[in-house]
Structures are given as C-alpha cells and as structure tokens.
ROSE-4610 file (N, C-alpha, C; in Angstrom, 1 decimal, always signed):
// ROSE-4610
residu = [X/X/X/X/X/X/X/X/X/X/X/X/X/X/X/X/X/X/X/X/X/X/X/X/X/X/X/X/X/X/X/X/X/X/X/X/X/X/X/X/X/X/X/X/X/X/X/X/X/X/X/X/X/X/X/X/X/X/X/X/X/X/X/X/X/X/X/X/X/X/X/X/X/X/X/X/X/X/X/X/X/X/X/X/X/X/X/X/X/X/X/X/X/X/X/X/X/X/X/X/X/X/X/X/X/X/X/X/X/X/X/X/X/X/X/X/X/X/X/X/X/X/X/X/X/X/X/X/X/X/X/X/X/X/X/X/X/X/X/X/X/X/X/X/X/X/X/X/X/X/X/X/X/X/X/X/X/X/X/X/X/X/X/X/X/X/X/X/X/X/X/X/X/X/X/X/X/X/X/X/X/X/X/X/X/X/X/X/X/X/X/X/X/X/X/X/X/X/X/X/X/X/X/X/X/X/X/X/X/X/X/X/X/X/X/X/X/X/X/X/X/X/X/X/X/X/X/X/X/X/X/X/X/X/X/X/X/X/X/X/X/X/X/X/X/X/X/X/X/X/X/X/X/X/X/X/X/X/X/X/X/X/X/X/X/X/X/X/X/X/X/X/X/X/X/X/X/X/X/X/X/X/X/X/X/X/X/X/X/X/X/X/X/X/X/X/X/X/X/X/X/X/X/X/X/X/X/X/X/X/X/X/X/X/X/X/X/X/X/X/X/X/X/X/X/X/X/X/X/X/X/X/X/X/X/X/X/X/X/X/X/X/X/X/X/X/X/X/X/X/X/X/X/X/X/X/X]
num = [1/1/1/2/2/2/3/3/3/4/4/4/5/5/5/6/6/6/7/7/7/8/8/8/9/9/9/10/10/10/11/11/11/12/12/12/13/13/13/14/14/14/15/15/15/16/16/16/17/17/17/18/18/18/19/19/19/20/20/20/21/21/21/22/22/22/23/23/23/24/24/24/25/25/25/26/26/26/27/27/27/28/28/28/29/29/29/30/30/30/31/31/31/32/32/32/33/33/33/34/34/34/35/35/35/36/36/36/37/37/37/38/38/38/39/39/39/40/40/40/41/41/41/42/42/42/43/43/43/44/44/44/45/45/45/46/46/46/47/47/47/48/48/48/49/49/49/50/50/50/51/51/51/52/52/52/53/53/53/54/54/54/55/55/55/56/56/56/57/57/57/58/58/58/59/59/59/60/60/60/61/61/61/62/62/62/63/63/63/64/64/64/65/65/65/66/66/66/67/67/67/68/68/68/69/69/69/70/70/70/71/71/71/72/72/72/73/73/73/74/74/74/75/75/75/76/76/76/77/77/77/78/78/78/79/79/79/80/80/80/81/81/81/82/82/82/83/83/83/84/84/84/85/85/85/86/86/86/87/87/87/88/88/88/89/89/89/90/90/90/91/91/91/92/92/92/93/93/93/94/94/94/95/95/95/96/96/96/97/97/97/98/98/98/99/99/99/100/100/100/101/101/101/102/102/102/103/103/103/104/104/104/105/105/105/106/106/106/107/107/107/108/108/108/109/109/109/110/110/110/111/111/111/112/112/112/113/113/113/114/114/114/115/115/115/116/116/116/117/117/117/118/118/118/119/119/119]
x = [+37.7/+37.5/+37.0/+37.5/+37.3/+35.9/+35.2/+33.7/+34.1/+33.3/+33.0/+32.3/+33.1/+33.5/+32.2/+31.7/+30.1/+30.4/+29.3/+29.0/+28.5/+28.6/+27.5/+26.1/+25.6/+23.7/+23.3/+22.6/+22.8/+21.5/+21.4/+20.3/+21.3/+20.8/+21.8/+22.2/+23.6/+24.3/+24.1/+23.7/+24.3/+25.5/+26.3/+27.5/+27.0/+26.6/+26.2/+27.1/+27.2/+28.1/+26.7/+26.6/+25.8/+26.4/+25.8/+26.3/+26.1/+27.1/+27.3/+26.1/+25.2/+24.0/+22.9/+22.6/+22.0/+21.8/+21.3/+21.4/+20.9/+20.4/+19.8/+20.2/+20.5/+20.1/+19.0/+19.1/+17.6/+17.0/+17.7/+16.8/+16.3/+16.5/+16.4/+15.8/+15.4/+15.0/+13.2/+13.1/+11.3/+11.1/+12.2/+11.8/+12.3/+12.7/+12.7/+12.1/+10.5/+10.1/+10.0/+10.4/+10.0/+11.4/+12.2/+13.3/+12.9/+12.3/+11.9/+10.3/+9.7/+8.1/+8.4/+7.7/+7.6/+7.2/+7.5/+6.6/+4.9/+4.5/+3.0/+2.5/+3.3/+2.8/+2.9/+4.2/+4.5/+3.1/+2.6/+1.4/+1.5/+2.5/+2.9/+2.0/+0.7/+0.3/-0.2/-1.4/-2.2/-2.7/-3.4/-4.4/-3.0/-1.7/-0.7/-1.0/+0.0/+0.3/-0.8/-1.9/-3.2/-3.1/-3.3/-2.6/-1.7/-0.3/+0.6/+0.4/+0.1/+0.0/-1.1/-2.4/-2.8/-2.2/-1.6/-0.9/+0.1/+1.1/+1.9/+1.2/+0.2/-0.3/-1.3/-1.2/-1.7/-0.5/+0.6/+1.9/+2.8/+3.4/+4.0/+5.4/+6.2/+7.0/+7.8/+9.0/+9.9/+9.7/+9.3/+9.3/+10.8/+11.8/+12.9/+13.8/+13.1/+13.8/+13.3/+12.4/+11.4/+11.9/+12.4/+13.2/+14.4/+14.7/+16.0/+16.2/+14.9/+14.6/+14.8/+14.5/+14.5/+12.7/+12.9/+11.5/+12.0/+11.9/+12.3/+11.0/+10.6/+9.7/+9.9/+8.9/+8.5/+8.3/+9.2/+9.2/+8.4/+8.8/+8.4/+7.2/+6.6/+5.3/+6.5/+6.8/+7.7/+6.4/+6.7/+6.3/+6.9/+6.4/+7.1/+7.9/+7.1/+7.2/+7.5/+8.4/+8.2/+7.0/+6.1/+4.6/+5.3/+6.3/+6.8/+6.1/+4.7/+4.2/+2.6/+2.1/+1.5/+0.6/-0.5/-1.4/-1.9/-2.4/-3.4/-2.3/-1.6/+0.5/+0.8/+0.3/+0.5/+0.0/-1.7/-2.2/-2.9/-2.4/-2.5/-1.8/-2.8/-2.3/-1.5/-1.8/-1.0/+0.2/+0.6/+2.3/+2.5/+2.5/+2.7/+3.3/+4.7/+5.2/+6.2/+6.1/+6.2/+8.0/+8.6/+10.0/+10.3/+12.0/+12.1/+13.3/+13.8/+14.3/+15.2/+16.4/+17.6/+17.1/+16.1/+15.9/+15.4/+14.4/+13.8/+14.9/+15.5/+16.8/+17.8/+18.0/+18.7/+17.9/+16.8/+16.1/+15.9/+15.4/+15.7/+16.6/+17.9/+19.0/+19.5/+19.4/+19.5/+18.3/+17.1/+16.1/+16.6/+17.2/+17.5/+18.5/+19.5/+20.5/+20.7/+19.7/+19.6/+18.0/+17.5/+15.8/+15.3/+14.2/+14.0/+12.8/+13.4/+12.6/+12.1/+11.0/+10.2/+9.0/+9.8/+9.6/+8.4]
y = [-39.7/-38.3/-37.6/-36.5/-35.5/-35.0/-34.9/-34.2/-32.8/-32.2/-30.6/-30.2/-29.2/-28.4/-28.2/-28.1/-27.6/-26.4/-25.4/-23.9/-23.5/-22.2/-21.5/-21.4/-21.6/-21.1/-20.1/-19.8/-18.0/-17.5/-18.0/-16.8/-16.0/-15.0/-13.7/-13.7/-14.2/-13.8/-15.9/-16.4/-18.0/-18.4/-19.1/-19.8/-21.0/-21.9/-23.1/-23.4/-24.4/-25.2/-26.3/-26.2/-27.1/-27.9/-28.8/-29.7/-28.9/-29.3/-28.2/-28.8/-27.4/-27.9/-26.9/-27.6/-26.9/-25.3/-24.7/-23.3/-23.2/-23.6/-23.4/-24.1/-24.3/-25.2/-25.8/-26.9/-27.5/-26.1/-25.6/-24.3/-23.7/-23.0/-21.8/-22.4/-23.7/-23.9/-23.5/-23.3/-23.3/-22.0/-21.1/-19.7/-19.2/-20.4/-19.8/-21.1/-20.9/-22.5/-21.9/-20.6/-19.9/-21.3/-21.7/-21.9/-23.8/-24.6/-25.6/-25.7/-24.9/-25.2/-24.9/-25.1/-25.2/-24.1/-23.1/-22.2/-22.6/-22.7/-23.3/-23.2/-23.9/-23.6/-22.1/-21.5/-19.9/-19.4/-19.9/-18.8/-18.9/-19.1/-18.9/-19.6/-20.4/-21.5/-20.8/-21.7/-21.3/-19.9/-19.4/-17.8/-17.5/-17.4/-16.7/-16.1/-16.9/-16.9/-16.2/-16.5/-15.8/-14.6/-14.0/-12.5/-11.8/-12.6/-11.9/-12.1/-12.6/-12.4/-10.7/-11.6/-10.3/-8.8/-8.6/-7.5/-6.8/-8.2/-7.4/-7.0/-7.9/-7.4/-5.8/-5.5/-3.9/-3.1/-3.5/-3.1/-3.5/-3.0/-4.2/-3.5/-2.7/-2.2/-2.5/-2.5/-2.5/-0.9/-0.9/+0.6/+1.3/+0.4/+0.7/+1.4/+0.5/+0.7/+2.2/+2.3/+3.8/+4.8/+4.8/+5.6/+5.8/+5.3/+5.8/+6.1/+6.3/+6.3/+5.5/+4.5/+3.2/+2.5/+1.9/+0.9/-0.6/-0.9/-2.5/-3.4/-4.3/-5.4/-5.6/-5.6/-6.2/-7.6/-8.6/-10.4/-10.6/-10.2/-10.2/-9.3/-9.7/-8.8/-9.2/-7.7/-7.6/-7.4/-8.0/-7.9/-6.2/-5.0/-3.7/-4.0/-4.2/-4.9/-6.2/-7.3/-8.3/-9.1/-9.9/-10.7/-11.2/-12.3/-12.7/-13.9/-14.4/-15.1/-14.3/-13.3/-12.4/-12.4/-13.6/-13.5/-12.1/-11.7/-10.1/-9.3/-8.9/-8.3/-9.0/-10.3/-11.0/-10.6/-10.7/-10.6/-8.8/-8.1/-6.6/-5.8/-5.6/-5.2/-3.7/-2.9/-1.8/-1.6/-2.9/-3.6/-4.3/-3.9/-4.8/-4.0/-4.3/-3.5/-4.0/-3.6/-4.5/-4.4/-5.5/-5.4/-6.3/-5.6/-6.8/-8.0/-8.8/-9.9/-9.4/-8.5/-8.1/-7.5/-6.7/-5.4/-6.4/-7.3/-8.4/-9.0/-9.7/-10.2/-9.1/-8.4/-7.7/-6.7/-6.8/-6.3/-7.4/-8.7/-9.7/-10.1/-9.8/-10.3/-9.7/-8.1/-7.1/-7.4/-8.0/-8.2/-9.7/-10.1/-11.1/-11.8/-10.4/-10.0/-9.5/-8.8/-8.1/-8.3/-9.2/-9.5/-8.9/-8.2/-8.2/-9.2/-9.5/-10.5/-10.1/-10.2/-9.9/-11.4/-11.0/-12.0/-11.7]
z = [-2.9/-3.3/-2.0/-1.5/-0.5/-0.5/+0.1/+0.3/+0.5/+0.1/+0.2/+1.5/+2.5/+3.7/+3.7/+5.0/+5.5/+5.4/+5.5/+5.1/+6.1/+6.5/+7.6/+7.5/+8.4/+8.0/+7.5/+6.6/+5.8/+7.0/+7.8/+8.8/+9.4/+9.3/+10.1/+11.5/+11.5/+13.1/+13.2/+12.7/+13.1/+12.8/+13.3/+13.3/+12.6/+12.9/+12.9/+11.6/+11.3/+10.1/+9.7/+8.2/+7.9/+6.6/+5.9/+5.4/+4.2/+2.5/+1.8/+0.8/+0.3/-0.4/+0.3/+1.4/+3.1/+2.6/+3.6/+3.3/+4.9/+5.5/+7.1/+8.0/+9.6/+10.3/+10.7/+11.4/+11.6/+12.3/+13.4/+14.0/+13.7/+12.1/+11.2/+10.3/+9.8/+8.9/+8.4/+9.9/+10.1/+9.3/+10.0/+9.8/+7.9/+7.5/+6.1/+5.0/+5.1/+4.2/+2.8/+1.6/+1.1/-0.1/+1.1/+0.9/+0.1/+0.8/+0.4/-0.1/-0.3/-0.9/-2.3/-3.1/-4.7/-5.3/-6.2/-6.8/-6.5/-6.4/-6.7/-5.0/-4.5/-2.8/-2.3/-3.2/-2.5/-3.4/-3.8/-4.1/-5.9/-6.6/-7.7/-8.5/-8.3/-9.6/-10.6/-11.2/-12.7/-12.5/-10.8/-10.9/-10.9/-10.5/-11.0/-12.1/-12.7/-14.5/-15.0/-14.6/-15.5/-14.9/-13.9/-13.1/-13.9/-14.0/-14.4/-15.7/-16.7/-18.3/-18.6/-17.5/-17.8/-17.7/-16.5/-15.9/-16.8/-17.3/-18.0/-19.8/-20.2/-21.2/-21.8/-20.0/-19.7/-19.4/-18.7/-18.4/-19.0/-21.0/-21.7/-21.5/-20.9/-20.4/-19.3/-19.2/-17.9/-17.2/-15.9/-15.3/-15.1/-14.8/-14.6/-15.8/-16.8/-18.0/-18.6/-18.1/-18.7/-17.7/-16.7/-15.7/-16.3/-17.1/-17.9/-19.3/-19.8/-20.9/-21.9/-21.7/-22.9/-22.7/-23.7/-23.8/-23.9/-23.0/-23.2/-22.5/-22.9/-22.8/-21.5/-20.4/-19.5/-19.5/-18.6/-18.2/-17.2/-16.4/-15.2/-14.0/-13.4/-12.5/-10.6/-10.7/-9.1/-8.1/-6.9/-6.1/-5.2/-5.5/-4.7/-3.6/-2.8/-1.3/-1.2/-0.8/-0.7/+0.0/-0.5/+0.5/+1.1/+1.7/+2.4/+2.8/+1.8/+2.3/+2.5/+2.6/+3.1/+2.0/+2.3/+0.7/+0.4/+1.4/+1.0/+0.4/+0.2/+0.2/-1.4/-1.4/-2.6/-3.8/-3.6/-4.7/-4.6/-3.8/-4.1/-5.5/-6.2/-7.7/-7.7/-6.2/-6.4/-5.6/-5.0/-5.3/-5.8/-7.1/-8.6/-9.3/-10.3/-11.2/-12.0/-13.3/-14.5/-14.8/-14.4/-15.1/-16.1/-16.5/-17.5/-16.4/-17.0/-15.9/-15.5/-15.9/-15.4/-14.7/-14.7/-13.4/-12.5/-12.5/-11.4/-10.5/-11.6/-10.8/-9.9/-10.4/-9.3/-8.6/-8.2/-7.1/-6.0/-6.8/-6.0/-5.4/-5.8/-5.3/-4.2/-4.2/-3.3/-2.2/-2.5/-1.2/-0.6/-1.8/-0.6/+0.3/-0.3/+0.4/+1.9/+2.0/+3.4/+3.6/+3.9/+4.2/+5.3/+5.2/+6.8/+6.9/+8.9/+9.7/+10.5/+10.7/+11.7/+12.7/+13.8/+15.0/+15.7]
C-alpha cells in the first residue's frame, strides 16, 4: 500500500516538504509549540475552567449572536486578542468575550489562518 505524499510546512513562505501528519519543519517547529503542548500547558487547566464557568455564568450569552439580535447561549470564553502564549494577555478579563461555539470556531479559524508573528 502507497504512503501518503509529504505536505508543505504551514509556516508562511517555507517550502520545506514534511512527512504527512507533520504540520512544521524541524526549523519552524520551535517557533510554533502552541502546536505540540497540551491544553493544560497552554495555560488551559483547572484555574481555567473555574475562570471560564465563572465568566460565562455572568456572561450567559453569545456577544456575536446579540449583534444580530438573537440570544443564544454562550460555550465558549474567546480570547479578543489572541495571548499567544502571553500569560498577562491570558488571564486579562477585559480580553475576554462570551461566545457560542460556532462564532468561537470560526474566529479561530480566521486567526489562525493568517497569524501574526512577531520576531
């Protein structure tokens, strides 16, 4: 059975061919660990969850969804700004905003479509 074609490095402007699964080269790999650490090392553990229950139990709304006039249940606590890693950025409650998962996910998906890096 044929193995599956290596893929490009998803860092911006590399060629590199990596094995399919991969997402980085060894070069690039440093610069994105967001990519191999675990919820829990990105900051995500138990003072999470206790953060975000509380938060959205004050914020029981999607903001997005209220921009359009509906009320739909907030899932998720967005990061405004991406922390990037940036604990103080992290646990700042006034870049914090309450969505429901479809708005989360596709804000996420759009940030992490076009990421900015800074060197």
């Amino acid at each position: 059975m044929p193995s599956r074609p290596n893929t490009p490095c998803r860092h911006p402007g590399c060629a590199a061919l990596v094995p399919y699964g991969q997402k980085y080269c060894e070069l690039h790999k440093p610069q994105h660990p967001e990519e191999v650490r675990s919820a829990a090392g990105r900051g995500y553990g138990k003072a999470w969850q206790r953060a975000r229950k509380r938060y959205l139990e004050a914020h029981p709304f999607c903001v997005q969804c209220m921009k359009e006039g509906k009320y739909v249940k907030a899932t998720d606590v967005d990061h405004i700004v991406p922390h990037r890693g940036d604990k103080k950025l992290f646990w700042d409650e006034s870049n914090w905003q309450a969505l429901c998962h479809s708005h989360h996910s596709i804000k996420t998906r759009n940030e992490d479509q076009t990421p900015e890096y800074h060197f």
